[in-house]
C-alpha positions in Angstrom: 53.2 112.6 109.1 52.4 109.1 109.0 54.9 106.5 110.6 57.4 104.9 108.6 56.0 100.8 108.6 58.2 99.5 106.4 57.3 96.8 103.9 54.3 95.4 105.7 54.4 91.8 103.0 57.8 91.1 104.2 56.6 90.8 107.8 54.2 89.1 107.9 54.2 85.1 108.0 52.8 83.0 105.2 49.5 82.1 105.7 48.7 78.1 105.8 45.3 76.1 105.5 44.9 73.1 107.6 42.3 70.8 106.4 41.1 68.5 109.2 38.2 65.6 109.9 37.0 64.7 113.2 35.2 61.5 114.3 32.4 64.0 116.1 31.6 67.9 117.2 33.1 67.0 120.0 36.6 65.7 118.9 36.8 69.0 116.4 35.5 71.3 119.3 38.7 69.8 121.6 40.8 70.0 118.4 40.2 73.8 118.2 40.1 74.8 121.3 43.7 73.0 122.1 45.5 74.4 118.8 44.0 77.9 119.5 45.1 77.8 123.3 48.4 76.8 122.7 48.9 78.8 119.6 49.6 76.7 116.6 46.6 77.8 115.1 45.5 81.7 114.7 41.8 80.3 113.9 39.9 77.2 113.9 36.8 76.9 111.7 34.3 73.7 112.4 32.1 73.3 109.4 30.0 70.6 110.0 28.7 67.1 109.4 30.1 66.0 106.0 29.9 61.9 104.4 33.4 60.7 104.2 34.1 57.8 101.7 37.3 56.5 101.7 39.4 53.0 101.9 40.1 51.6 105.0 41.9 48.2 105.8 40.8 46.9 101.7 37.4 48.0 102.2 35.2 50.5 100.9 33.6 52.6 103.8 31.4 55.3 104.6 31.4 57.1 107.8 29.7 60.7 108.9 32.9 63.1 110.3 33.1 66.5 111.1 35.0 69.0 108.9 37.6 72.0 110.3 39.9 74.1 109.1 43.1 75.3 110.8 44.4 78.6 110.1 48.0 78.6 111.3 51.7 79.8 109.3 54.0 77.9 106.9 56.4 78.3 110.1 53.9 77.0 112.4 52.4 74.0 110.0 54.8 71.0 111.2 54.3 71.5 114.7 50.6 71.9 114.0 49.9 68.8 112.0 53.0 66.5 114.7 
């Protein structure tokens, strides 16, 4: 007899996508590893080097940054991203 789990989808929390940019490896690396460690985030993934061009201050720039994503809750996402 298998055990009674109820209705699993109710119980479990709605998964949310974080979509972060670092100045370096090591900014996303310490951006992980504190959002991991304390739990606001079930996963961090660092993707890489990726060419950022955006407005800054009036001006067109271009900068290299490093991409992550932050695997955390719909509960969780406001404290994540304070």
């Amino acid at each position: 007899m298998k055990p009674d789990t109820g209705n699993l989808n109710s119980e479990l929390p709605s998964p949310c996508l974080v979509y972060v940019t670092a100045k370096d490896s090591g900014e996303a690396k310490l951006i992980a590893r504190t959002v991991v460690t304390e739990r606001l985030a079930a996963c961090a993934n660092i993707l890489g080097s990726i060419e950022s061009v955006y407005w800054w201050e009036g001006k067109r720039c271009e900068d290299t940054e490093v991409a992550l994503f932050l695997k955390t809750s719909k509960v969780r996402k406001n404290e994540l991203i304070a």
